[in-house]
C-alpha positions in Angstrom: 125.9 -130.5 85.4 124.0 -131.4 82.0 120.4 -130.5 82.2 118.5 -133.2 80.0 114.8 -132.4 80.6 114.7 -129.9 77.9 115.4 -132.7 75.6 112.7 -134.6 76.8 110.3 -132.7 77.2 110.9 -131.8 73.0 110.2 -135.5 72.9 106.6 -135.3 75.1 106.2 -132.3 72.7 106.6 -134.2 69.3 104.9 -137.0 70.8 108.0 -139.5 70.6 108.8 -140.3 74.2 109.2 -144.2 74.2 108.2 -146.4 77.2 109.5 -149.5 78.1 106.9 -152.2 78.6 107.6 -155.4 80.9 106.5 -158.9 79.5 106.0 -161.6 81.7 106.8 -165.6 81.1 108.0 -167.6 78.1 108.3 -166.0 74.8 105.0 -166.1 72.8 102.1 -164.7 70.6 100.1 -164.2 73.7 101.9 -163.2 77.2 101.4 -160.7 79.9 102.6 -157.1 79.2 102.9 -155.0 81.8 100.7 -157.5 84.2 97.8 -157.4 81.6 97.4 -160.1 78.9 97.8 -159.2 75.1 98.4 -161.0 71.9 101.3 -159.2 70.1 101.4 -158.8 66.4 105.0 -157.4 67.0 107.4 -159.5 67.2 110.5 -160.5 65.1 110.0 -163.8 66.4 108.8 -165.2 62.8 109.1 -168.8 63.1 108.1 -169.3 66.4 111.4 -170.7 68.1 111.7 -168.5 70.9 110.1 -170.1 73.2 110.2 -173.5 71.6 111.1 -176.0 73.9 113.8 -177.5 71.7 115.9 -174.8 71.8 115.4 -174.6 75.8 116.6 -178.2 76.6 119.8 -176.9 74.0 120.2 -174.2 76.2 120.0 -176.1 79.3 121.9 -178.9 78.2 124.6 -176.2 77.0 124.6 -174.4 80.3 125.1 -178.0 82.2 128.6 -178.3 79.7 129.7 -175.1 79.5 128.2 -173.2 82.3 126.9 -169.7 81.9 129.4 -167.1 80.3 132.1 -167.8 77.9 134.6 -165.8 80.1 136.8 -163.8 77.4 137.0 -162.7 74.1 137.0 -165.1 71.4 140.5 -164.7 70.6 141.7 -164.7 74.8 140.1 -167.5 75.7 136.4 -167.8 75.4 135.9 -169.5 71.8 135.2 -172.8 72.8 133.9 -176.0 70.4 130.4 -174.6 70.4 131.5 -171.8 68.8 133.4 -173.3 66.3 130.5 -176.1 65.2 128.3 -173.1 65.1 130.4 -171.0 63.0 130.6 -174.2 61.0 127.1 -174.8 60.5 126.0 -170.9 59.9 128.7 -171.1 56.3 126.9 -174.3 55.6 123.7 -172.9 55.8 124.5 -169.7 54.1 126.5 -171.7 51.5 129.8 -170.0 52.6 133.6 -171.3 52.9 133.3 -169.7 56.8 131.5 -167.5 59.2 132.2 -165.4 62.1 130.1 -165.2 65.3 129.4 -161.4 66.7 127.6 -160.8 69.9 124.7 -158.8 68.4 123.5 -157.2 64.8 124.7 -153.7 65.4 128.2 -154.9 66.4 128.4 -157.3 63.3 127.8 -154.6 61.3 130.0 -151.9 62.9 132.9 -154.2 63.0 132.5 -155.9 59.2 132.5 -151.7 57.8 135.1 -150.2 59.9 137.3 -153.7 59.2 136.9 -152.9 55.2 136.8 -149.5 54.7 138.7 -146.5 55.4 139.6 -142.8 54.8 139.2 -142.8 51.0 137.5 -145.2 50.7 133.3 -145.1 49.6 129.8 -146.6 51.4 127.5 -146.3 49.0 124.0 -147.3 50.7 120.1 -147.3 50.7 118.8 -144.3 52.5 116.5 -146.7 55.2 119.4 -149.3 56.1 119.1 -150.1 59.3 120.8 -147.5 61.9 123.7 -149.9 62.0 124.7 -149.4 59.0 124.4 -145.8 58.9 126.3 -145.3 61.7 129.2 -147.9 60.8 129.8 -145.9 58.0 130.2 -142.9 60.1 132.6 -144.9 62.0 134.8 -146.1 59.2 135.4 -142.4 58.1 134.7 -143.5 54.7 132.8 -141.8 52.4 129.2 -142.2 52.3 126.9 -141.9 49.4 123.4 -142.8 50.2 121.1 -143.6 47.2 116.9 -143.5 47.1 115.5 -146.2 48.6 115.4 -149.5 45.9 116.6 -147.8 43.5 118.9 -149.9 41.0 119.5 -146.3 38.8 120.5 -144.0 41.9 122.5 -146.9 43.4 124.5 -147.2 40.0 125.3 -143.1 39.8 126.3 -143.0 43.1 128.5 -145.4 42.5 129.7 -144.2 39.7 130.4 -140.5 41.7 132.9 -142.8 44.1 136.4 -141.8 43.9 139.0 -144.6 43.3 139.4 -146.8 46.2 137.5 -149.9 47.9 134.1 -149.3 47.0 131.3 -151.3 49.5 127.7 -151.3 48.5 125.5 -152.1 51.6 121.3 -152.8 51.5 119.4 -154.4 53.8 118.0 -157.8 52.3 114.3 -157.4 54.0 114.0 -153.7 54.7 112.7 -154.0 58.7 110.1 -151.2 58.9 109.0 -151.2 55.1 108.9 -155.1 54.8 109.9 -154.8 51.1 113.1 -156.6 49.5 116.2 -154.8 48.2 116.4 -154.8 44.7 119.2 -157.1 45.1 120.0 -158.9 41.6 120.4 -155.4 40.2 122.8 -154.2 42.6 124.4 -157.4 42.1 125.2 -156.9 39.0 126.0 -153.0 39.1 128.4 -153.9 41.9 130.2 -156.7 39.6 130.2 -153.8 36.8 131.1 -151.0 38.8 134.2 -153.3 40.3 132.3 -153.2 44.0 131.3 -155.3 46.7 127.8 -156.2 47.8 127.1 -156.5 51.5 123.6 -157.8 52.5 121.8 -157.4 55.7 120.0 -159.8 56.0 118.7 -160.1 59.4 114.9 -160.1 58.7 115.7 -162.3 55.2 117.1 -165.5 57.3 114.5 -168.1 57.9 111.9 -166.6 56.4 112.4 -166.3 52.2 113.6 -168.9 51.0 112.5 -172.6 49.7 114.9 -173.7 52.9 114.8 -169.9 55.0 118.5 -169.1 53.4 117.1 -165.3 53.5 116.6 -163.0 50.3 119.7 -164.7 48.9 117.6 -168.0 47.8 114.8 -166.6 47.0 116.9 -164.4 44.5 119.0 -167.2 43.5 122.3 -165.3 44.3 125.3 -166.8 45.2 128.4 -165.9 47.1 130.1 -164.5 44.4 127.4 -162.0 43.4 127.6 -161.2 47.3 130.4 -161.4 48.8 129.0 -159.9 52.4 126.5 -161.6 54.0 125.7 -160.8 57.7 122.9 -162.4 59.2 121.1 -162.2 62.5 120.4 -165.2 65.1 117.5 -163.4 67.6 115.0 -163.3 64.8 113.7 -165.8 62.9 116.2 -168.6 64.7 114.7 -167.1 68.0 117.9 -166.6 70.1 120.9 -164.2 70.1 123.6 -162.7 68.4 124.6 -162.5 64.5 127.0 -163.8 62.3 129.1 -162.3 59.4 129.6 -165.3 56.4 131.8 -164.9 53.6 135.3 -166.1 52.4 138.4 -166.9 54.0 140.6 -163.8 53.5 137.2 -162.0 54.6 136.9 -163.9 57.7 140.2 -163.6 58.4 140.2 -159.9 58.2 137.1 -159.4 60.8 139.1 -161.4 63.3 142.1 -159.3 63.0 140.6 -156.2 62.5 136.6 -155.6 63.7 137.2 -154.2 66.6 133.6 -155.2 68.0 134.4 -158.5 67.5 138.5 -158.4 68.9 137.8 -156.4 72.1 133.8 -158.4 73.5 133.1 -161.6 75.2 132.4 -164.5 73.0 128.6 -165.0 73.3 127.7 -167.5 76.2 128.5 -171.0 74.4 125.4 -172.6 75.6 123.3 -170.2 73.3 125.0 -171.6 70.4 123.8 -174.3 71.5 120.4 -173.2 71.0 120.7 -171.8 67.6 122.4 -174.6 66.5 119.0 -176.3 67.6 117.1 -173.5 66.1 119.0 -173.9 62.1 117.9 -178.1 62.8 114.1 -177.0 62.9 114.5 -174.5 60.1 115.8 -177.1 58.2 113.4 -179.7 58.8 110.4 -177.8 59.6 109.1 -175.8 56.1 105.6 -175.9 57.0 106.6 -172.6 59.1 107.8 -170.6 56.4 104.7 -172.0 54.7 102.6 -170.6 57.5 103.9 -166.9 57.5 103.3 -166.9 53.4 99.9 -167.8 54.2 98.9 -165.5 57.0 100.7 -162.5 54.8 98.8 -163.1 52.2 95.2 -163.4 54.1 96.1 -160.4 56.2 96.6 -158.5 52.9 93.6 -159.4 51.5 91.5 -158.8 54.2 92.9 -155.7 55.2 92.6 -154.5 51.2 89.2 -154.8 51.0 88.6 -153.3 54.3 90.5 -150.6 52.7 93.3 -150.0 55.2 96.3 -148.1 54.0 98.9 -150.9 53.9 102.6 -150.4 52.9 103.7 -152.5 49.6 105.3 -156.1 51.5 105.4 -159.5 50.6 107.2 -160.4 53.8 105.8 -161.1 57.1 106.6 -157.5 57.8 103.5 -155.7 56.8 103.2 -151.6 58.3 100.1 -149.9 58.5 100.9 -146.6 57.7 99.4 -143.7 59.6 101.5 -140.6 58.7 101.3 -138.8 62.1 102.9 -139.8 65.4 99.5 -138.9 67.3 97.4 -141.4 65.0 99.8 -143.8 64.9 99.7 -143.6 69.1 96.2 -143.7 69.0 96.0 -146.8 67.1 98.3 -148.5 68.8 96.2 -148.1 72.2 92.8 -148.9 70.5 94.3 -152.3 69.7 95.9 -152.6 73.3 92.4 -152.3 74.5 91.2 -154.8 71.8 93.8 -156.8 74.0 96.1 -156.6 71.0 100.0 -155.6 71.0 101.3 -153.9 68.1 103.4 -151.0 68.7 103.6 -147.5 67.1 106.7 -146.5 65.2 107.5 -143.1 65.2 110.8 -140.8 63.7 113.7 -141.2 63.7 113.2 -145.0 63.5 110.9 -143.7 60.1 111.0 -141.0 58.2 108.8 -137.7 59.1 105.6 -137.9 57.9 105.4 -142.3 58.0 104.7 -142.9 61.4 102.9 -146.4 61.3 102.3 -149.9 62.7 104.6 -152.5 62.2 102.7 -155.2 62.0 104.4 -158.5 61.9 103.5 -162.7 61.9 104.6 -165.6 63.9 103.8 -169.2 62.4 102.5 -169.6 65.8 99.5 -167.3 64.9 96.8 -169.1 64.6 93.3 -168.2 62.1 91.2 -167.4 64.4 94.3 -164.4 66.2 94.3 -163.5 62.8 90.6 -162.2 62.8 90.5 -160.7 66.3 93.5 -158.4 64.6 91.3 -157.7 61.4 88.1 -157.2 63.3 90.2 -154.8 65.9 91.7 -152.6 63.0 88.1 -152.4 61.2 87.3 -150.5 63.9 90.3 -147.7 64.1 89.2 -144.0 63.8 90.2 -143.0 60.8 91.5 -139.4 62.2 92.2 -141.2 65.5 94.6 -139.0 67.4 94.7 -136.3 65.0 94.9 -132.7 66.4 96.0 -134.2 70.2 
């Protein structure tokens, strides 16, 4: 038999034992958590669409045609026209010839690397990618060159170091604990010099940046050619589920013969395309909620600069407080919860050792006046909060 309580009882000891907390009713800024009610600053529900009302009736009306599961894989039986007008809209949205529907993030990302790359072949990618993308590399069994974080110069000699072979460079667009953008015109352009292909996360990027909440893309001006790989996210900003891989044809047509997390898993249900599809009509004709985050980003900053809290650098609705240890950054977290506030500590592995912080994050459904009961609650932190426990 294994014996697994030594294991976490080094996690009690480092103070990196996570609990799961239980929220109650529709999707929100304000809910019950754990029978208690708390306004969450923690979400990666940006725009507001996860519990908008729009995107239930598509849901419900998609269930009523559909029903509830899509009952196979997408290439058995369970791609239906949902699906396909979804797939559709995504490479319109993204400005791509198609796109390709995956049931979550991590298993876009798994598939797309391990469907492109191969013994010999390199990864070249920024030290905090997502996990994902870390361990798709590990699953390719190509080899992996990671390069300091942002950094144009050690993403070019790492590059360069890559024996001959198909060469994938891979960055997060919006970097999801930092809140800081990839450098991504740079390695555009190192990857067109350096005979490469750029892949971009983008999951916290869609929606958000943007004139019309195409991701870190737009608001870079890049097209399709200086990235070839876009994936993309659907439980974020578009408030749903799922993700999406958009690029050409021959790419496309790769993933479905050979992404194994796409070949061998049930299609998503078809009525939560549905719902998305919904979600991509409101993104489209409903700026004032980009509008909204950019506003409440920069106030937040502002204020929380002159109250002289140590904020990380981000321009994105993504903004950490960093408190270095996982005891203060505990400690904070509860002071808040009994402010009535959610925001949840983030602790290693997720971040490095040493950056434990709080991650948070906007809604355009936060209103001014949530805004200052979150300032006024983290004027009052401890400084040395936790420090020594």
């Amino acid at each position: 038999m294994f014996d697994l309580s030594p294991g976490l009882k080094a996690l009690d000891a480092a103070h990196r034992r996570r609990t799961l907390r239980v929220a109650a009713g529709r999707h929100g800024v304000e809910r019950p958590v754990d029978g208690r009610p708390l306004l969450s600053f923690c979400s990666n529900d940006y725009l507001g669409l996860a519990g908008h009302p729009a995107l239930a009736e598509a849901l419900t009306a998609g269930v009523q045609e559909y029903g509830v599961g899509a009952g196979a894989a997408h290439l058995v039986s369970g791609h239906t026209e949902a699906h396909q007008a979804l797939e559709q809209e995504l490479a319109a949205f993204t400005g791509r010839p198609r796109a390709l529907l995956f049931s979550t993030g991590y298993m876009a990302n798994l598939g797309l690397i391990s469907a492109l790359l191969g013994r010999g072949d390199t990864l070249v990618q920024d030290r905090l990618n997502h996990a994902s993308l870390a361990d798709a590399g590990i699953l390719s069994r190509a080899k992996v060159r990671r390069f300091a974080h942002a950094d144009p110069q050690a993403a070019e000699a790492a590059l360069g170091q890559a024996p001959a072979g198909r060469r994938l460079l891979a960055t997060d667009g919006v970097f999801s604990m930092d809140g800081d953008l990839a450098p991504l015109p740079q390695l555009a352009r190192i990857c067109t010099q350096g005979d490469a292909w750029l892949m971009v996360d983008d999951a916290h990027g869609l929606g958000v940046l943007g004139a019309t909440g195409r991701g870190s893309l737009e608001h870079f001006g890049l097209d399709a050619k200086a990235v070839p790989v876009l994936m993309g996210t659907l439980g974020k900003a578009l408030g749903v589920f799922g993700a999406f891989v958009a690029g050409g044809d021959e790419l496309i047509e790769t993933l479905i013969h050979r992404a194994r997390s796409y070949v061998y898993t049930t299609a998503m249900p078809p009525a939560l395309c549905q719902a998305v599809r919904a979600a991509l009509r409101l993104t489209a004709a409903e700026p004032w909620r980009r509008q909204r985050l950019r506003e409440l980003t920069g106030r937040f900053r502002e204020r929380a600069q002159a109250l002289g809290l140590p904020l990380m650098p981000s321009q994105t609705p993504i903004q950490p407080l960093l408190a270095g240890s996982e005891t203060r950054a505990l400690a904070w977290s509860r002071a808040l919860e009994q402010a009535g506030i959610q925001v949840t500590a983030i602790r290693p592995p997720t971040v490095p050792e040493g950056q434990s912080r709080l991650r948070i994050t906007f809604s355009a459904e936060h209103t001014d006046e949530q805004l200052d009961r979150l300032l006024e609650a983290l004027a009052r932190l401890p400084e040395s909060a936790g420090e020594g426990a």
